[in-house]
mmCIF file as gemmi writes it, N, C-alpha and C atoms, coordinates in Angstrom:
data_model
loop_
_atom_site.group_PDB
_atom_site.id
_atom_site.type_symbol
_atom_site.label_atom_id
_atom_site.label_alt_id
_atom_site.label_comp_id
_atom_site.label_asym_id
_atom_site.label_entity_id
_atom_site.label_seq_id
_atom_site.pdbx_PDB_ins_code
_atom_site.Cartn_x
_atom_site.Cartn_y
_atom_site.Cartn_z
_atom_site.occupancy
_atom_site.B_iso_or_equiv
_atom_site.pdbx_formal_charge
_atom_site.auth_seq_id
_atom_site.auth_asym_id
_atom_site.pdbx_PDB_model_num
ATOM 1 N N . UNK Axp A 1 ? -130.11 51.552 -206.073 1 0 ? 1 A 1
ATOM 2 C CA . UNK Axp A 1 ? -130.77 52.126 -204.92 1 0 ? 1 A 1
ATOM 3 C C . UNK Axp A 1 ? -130.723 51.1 -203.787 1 0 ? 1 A 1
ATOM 4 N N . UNK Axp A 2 ? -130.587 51.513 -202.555 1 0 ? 2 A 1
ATOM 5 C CA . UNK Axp A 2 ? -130.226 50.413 -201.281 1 0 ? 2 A 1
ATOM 6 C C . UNK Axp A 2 ? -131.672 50.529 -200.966 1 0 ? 2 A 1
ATOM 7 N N . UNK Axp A 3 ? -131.595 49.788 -200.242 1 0 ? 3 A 1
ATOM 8 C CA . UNK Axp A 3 ? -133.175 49.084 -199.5 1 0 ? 3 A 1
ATOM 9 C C . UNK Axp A 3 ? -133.887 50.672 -198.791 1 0 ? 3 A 1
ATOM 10 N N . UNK Axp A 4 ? -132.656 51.557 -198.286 1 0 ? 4 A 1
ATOM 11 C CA . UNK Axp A 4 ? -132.844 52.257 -197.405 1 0 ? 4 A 1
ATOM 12 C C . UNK Axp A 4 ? -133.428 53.58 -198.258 1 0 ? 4 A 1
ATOM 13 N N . UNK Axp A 5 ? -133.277 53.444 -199.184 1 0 ? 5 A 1
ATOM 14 C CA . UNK Axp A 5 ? -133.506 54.376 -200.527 1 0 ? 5 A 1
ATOM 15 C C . UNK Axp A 5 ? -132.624 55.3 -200.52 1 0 ? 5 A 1
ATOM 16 N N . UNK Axp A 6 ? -131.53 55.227 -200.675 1 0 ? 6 A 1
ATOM 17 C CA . UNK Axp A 6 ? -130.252 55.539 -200.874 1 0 ? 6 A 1
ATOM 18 C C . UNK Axp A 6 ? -129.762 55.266 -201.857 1 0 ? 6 A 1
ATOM 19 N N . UNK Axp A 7 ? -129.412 56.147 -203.274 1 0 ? 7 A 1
ATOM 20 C CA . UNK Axp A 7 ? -128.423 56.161 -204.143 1 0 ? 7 A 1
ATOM 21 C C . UNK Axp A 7 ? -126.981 56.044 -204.023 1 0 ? 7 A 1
ATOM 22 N N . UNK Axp A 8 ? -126.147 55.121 -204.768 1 0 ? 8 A 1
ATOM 23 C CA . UNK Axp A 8 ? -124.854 54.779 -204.261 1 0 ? 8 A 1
ATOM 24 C C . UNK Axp A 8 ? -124.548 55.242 -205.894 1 0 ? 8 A 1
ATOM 25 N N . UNK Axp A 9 ? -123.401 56.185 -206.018 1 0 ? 9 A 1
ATOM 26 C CA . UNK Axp A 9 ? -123.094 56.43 -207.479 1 0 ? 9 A 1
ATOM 27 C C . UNK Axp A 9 ? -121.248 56.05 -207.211 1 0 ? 9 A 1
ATOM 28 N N . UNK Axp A 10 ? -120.657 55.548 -208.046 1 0 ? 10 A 1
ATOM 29 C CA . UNK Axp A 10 ? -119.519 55.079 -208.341 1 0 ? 10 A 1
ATOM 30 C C . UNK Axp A 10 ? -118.923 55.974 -209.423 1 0 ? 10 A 1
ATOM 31 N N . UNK Axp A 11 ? -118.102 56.694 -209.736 1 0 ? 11 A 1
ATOM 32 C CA . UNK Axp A 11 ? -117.086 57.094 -210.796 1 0 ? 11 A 1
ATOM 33 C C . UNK Axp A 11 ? -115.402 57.327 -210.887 1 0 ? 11 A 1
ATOM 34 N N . UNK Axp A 12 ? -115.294 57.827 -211.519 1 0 ? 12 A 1
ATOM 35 C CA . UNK Axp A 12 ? -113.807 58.075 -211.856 1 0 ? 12 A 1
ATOM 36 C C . UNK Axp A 12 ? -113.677 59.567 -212.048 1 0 ? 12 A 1
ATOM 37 N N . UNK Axp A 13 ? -112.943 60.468 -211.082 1 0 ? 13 A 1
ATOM 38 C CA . UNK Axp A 13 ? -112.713 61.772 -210.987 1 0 ? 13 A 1
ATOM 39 C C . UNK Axp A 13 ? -111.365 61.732 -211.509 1 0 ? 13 A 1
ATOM 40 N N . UNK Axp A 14 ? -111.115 62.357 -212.217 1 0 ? 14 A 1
ATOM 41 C CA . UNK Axp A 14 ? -109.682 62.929 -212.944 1 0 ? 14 A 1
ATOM 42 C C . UNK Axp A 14 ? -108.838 64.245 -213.073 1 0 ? 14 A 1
ATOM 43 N N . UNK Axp A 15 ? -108.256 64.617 -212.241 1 0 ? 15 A 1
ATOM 44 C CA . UNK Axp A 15 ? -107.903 65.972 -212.157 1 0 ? 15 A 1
ATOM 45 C C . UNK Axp A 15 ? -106.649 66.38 -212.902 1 0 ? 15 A 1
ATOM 46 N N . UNK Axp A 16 ? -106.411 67.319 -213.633 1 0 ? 16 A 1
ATOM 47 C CA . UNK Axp A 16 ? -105.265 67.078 -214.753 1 0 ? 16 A 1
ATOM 48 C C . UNK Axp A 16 ? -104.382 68.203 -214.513 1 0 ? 16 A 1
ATOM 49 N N . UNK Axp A 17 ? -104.047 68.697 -213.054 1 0 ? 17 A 1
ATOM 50 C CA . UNK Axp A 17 ? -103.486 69.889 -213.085 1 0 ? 17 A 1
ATOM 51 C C . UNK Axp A 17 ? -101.526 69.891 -213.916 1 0 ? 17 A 1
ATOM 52 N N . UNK Axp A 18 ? -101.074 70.665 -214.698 1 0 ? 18 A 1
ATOM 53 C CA . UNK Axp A 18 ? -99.906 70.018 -215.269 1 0 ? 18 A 1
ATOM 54 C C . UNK Axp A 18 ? -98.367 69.501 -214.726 1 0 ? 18 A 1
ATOM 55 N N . UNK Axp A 19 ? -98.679 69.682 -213.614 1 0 ? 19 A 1
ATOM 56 C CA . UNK Axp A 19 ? -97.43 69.408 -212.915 1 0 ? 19 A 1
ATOM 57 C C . UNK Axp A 19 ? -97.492 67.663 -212.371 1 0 ? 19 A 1
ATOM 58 N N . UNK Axp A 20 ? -98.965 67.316 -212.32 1 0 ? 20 A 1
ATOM 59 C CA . UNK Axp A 20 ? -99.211 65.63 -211.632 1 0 ? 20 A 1
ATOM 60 C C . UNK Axp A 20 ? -100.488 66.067 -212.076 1 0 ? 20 A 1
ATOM 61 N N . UNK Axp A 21 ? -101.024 64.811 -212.514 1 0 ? 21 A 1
ATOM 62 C CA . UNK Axp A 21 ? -102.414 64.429 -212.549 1 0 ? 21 A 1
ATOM 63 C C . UNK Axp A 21 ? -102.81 63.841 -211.699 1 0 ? 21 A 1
ATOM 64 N N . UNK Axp A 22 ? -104.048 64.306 -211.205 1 0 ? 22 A 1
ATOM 65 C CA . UNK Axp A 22 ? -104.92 63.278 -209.559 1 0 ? 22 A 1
ATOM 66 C C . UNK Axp A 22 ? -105.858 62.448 -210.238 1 0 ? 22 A 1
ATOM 67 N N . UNK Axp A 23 ? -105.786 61.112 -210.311 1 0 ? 23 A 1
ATOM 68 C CA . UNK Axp A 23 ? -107.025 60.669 -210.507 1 0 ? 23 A 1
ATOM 69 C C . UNK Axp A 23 ? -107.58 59.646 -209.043 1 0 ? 23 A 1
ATOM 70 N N . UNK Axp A 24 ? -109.128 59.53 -208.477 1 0 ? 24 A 1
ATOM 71 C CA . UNK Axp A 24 ? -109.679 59.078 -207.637 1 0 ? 24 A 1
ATOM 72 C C . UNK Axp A 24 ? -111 58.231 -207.853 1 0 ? 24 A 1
ATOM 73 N N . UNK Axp A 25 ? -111.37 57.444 -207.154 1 0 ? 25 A 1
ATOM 74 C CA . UNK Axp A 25 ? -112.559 56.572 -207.526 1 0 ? 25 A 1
ATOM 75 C C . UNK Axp A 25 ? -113.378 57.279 -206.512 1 0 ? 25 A 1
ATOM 76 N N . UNK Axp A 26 ? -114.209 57.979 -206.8 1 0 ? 26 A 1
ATOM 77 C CA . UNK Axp A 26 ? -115.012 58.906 -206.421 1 0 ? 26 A 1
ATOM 78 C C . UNK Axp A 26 ? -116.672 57.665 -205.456 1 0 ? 26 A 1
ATOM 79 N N . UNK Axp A 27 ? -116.689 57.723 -204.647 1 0 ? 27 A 1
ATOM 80 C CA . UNK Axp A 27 ? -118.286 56.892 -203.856 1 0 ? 27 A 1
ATOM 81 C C . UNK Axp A 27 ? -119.216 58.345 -203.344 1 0 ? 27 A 1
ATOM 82 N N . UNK Axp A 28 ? -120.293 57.9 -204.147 1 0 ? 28 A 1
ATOM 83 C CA . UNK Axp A 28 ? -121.172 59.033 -203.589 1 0 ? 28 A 1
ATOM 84 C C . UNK Axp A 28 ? -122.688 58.756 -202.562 1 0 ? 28 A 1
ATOM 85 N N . UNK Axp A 29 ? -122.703 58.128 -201.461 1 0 ? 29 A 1
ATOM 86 C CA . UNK Axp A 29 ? -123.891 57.748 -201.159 1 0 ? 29 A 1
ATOM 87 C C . UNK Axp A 29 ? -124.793 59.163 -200.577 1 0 ? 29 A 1
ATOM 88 N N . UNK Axp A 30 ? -125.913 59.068 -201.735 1 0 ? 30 A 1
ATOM 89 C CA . UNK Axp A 30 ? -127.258 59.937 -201.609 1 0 ? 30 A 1
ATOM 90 C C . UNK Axp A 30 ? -127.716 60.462 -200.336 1 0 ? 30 A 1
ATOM 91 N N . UNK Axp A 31 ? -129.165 61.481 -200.465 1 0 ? 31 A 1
ATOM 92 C CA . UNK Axp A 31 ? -129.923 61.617 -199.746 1 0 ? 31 A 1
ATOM 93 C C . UNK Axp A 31 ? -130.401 60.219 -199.191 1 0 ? 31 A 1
ATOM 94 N N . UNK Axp A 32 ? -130.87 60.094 -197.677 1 0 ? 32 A 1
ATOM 95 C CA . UNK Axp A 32 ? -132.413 58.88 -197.622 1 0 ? 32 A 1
ATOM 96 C C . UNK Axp A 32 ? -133.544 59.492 -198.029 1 0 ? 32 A 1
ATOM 97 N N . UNK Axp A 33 ? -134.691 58.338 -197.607 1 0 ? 33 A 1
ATOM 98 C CA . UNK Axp A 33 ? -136.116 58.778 -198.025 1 0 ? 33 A 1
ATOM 99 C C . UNK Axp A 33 ? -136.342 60.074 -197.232 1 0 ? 33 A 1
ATOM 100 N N . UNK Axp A 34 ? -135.539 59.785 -195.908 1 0 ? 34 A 1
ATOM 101 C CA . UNK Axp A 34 ? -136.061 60.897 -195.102 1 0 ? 34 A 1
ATOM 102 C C . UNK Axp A 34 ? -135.642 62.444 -195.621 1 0 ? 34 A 1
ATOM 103 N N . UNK Axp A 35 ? -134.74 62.439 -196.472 1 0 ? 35 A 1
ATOM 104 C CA . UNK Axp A 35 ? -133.803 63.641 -196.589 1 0 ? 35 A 1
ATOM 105 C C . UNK Axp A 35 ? -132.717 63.91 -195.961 1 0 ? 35 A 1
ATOM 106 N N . UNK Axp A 36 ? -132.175 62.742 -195.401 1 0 ? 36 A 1
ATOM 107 C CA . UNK Axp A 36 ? -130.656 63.37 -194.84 1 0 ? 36 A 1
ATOM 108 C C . UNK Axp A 36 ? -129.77 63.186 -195.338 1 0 ? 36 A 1
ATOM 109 N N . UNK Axp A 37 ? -128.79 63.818 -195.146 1 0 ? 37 A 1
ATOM 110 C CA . UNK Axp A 37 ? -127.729 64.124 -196.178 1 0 ? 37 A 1
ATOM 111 C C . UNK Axp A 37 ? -126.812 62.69 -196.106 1 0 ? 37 A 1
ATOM 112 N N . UNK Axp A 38 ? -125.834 62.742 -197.683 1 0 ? 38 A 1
ATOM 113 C CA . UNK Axp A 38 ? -125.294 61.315 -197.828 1 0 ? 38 A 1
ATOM 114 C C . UNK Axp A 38 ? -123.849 62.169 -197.51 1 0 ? 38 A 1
ATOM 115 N N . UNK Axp A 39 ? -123.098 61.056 -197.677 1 0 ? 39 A 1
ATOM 116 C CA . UNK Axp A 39 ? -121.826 61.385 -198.069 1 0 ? 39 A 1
ATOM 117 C C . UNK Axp A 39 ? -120.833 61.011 -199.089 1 0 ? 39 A 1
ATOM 118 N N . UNK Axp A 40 ? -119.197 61.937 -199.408 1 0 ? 40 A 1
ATOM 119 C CA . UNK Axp A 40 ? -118.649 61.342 -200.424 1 0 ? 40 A 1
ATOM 120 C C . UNK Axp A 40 ? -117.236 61.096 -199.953 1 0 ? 40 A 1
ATOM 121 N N . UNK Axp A 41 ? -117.115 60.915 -200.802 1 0 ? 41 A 1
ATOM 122 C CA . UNK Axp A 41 ? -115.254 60.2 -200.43 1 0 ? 41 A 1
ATOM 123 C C . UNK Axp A 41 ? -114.823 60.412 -201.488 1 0 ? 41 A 1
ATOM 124 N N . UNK Axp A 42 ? -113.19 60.217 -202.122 1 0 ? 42 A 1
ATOM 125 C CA . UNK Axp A 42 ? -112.76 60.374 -202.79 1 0 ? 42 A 1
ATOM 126 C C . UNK Axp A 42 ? -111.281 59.372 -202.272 1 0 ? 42 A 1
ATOM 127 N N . UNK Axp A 43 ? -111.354 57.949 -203.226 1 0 ? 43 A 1
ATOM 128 C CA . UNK Axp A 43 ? -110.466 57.468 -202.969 1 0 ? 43 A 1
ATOM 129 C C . UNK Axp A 43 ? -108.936 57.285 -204.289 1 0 ? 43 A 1
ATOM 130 N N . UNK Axp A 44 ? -108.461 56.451 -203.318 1 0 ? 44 A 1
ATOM 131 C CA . UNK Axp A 44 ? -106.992 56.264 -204.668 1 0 ? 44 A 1
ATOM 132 C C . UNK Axp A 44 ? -107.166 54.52 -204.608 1 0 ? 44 A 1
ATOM 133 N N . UNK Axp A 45 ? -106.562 54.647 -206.184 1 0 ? 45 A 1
ATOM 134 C CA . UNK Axp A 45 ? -106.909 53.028 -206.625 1 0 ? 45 A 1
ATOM 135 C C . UNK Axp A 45 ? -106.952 51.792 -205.185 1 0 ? 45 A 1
ATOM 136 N N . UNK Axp A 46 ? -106.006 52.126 -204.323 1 0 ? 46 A 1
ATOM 137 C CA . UNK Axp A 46 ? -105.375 50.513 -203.859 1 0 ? 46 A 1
ATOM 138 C C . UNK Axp A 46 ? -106.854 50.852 -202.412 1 0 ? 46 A 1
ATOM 139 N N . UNK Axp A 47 ? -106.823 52.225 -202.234 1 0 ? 47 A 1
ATOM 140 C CA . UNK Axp A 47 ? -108.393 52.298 -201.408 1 0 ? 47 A 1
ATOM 141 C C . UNK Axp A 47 ? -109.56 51.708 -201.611 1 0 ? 47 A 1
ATOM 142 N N . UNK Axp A 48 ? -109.984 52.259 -202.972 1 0 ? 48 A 1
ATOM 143 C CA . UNK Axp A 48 ? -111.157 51.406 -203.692 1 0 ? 48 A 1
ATOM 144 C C . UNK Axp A 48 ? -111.103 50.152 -203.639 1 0 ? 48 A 1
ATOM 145 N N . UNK Axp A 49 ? -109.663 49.735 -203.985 1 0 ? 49 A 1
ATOM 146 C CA . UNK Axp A 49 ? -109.366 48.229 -203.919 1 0 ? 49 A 1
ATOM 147 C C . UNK Axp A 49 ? -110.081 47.381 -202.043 1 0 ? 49 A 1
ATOM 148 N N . UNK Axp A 50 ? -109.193 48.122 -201.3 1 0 ? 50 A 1
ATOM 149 C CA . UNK Axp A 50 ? -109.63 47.67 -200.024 1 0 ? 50 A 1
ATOM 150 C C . UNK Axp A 50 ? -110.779 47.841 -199.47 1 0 ? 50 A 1
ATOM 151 N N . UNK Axp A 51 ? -111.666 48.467 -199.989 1 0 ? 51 A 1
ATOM 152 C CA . UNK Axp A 51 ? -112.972 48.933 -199.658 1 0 ? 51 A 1
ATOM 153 C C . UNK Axp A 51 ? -113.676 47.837 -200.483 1 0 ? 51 A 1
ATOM 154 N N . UNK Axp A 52 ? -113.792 47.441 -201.443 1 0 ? 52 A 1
ATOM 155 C CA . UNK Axp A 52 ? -114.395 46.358 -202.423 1 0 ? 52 A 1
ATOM 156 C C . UNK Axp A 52 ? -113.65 44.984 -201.87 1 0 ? 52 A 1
ATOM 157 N N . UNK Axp A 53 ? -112.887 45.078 -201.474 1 0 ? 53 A 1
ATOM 158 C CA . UNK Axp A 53 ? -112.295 43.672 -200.505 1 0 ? 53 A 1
ATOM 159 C C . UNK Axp A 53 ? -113.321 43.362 -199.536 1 0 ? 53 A 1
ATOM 160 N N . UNK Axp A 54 ? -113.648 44.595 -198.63 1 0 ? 54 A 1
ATOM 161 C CA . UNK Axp A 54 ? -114.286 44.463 -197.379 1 0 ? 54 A 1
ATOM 162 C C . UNK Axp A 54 ? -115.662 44.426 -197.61 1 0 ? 54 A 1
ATOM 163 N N . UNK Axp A 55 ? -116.281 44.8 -198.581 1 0 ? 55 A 1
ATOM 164 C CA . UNK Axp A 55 ? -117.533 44.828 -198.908 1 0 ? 55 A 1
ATOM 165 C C . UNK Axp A 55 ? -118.215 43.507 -199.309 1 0 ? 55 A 1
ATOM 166 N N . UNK Axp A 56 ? -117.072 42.403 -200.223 1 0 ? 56 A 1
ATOM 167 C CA . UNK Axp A 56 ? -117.405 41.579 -200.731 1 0 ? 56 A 1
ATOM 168 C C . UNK Axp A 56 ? -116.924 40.392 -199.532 1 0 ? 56 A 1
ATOM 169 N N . UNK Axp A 57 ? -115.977 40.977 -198.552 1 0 ? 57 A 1
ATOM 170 C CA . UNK Axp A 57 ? -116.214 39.961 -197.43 1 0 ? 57 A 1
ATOM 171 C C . UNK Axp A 57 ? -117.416 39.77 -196.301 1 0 ? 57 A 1
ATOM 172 N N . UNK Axp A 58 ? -117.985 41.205 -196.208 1 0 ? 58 A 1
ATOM 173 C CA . UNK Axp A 58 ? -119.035 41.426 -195.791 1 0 ? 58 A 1
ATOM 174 C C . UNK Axp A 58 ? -120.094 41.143 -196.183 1 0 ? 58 A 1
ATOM 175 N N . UNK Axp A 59 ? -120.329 41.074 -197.231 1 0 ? 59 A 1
ATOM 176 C CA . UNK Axp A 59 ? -121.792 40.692 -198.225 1 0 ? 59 A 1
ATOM 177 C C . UNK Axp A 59 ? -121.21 38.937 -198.251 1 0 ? 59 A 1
ATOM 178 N N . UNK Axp A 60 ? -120.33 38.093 -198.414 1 0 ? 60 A 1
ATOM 179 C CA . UNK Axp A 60 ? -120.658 37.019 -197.477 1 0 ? 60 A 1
ATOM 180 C C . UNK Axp A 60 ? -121.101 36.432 -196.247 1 0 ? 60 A 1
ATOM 181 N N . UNK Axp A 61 ? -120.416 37.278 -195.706 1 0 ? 61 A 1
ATOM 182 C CA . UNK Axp A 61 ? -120.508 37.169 -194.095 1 0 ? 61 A 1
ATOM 183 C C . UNK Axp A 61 ? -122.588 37.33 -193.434 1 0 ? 61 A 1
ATOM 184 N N . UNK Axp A 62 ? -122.819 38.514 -194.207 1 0 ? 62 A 1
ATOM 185 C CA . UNK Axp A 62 ? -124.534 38.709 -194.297 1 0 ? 62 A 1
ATOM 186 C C . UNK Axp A 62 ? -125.323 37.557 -194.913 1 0 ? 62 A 1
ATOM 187 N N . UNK Axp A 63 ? -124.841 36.657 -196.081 1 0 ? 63 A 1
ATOM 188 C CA . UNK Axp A 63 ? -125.579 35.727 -196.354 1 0 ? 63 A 1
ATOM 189 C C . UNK Axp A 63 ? -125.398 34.855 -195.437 1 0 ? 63 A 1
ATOM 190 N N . UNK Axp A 64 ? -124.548 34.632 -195.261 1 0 ? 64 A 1
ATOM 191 C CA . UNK Axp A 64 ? -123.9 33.247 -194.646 1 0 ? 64 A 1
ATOM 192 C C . UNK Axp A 64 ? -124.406 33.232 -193.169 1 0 ? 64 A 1
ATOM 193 N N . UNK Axp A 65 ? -124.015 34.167 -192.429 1 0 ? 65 A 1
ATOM 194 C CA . UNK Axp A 65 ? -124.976 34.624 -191.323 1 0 ? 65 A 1
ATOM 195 C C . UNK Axp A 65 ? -123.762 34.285 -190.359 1 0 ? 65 A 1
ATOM 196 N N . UNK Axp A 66 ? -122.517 34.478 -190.804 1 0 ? 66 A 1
ATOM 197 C CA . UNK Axp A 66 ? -121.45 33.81 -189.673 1 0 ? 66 A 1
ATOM 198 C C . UNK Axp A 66 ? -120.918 35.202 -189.554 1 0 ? 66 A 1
ATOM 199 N N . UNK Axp A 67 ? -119.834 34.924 -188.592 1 0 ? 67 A 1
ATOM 200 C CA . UNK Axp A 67 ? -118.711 35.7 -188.032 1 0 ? 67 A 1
ATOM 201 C C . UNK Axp A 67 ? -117.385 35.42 -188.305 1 0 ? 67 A 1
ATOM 202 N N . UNK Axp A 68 ? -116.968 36.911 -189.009 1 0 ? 68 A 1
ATOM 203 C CA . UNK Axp A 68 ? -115.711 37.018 -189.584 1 0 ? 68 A 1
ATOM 204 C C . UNK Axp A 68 ? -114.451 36.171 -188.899 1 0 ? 68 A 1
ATOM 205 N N . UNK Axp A 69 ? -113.958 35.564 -190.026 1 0 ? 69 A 1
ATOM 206 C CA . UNK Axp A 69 ? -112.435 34.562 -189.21 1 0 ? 69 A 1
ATOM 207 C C . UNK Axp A 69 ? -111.374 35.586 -189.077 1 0 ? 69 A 1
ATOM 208 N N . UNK Axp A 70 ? -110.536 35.827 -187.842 1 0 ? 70 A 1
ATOM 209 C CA . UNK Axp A 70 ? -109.191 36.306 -187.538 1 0 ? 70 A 1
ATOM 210 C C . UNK Axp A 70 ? -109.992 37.617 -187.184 1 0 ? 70 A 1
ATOM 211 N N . UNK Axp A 71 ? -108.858 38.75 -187.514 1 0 ? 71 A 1
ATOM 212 C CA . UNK Axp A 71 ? -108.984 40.362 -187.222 1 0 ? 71 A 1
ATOM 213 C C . UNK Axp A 71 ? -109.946 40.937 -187.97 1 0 ? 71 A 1
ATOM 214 N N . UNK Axp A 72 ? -110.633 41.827 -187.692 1 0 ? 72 A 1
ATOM 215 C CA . UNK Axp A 72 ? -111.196 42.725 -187.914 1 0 ? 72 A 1
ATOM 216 C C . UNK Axp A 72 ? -110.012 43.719 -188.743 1 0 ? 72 A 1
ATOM 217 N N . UNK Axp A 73 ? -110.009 43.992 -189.848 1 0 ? 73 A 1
ATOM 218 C CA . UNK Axp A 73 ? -109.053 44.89 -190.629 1 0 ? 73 A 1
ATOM 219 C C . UNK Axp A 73 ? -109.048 46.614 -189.722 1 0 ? 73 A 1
ATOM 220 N N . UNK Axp A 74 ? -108.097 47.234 -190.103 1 0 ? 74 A 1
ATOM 221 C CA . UNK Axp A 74 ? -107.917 48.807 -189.071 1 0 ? 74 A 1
ATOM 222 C C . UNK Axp A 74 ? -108.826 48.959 -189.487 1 0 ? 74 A 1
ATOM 223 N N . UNK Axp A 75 ? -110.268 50.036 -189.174 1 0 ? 75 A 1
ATOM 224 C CA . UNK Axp A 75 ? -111.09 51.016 -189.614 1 0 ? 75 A 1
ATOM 225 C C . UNK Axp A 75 ? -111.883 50.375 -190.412 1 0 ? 75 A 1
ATOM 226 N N . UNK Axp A 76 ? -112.54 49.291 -190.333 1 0 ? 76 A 1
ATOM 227 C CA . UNK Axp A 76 ? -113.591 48.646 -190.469 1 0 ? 76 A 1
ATOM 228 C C . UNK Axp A 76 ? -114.907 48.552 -189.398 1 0 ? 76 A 1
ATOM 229 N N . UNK Axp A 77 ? -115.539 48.156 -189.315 1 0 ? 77 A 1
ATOM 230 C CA . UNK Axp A 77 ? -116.525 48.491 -188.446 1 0 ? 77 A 1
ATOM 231 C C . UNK Axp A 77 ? -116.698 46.626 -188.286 1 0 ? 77 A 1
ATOM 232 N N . UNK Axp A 78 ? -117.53 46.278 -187.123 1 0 ? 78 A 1
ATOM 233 C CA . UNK Axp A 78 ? -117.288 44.643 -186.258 1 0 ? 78 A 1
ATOM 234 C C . UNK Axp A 78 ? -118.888 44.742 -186.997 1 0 ? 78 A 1
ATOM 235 N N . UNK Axp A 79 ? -118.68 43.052 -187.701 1 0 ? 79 A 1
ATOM 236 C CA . UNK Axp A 79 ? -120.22 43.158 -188.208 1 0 ? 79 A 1
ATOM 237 C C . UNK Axp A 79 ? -121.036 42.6 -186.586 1 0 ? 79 A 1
């Protein structure tokens, strides 16, 4: 649960239709306290991958209390 009271659920969606199988790393962030709606995504491995890159550069960056070295990655948000 985030501070904000927000559920963050993580899984593995697997879709097995017989011609290709889809599989995705599924992010589900919850309702808040207030009741507003969360959202989901549905990623592919090397996504998840880059999303857990940026998260764990970010959750340094918050302790540390500094500012990111070089670029800002595409479609990241400027801490």
């Amino acid at each position: 649960m985030t501070a904000c009271g927000r559920r963050i659920a993580v899984r593995c969606l697997r879709l097995a239709p017989a011609e290709r199988p889809i599989s995705r790393v599924t992010l589900d962030v919850g309702r808040d306290q207030g009741d507003e709606p969360g959202v989901w995504a549905a990623l592919t491995a090397d996504e998840a991958r880059d999303v857990a890159h940026l998260l764990l550069r970010y959750a340094d960056l918050a302790e540390n209390d500094t500012e990111p070295a070089g670029p800002t990655p595409e479609g990241s948000p400027s801490p």
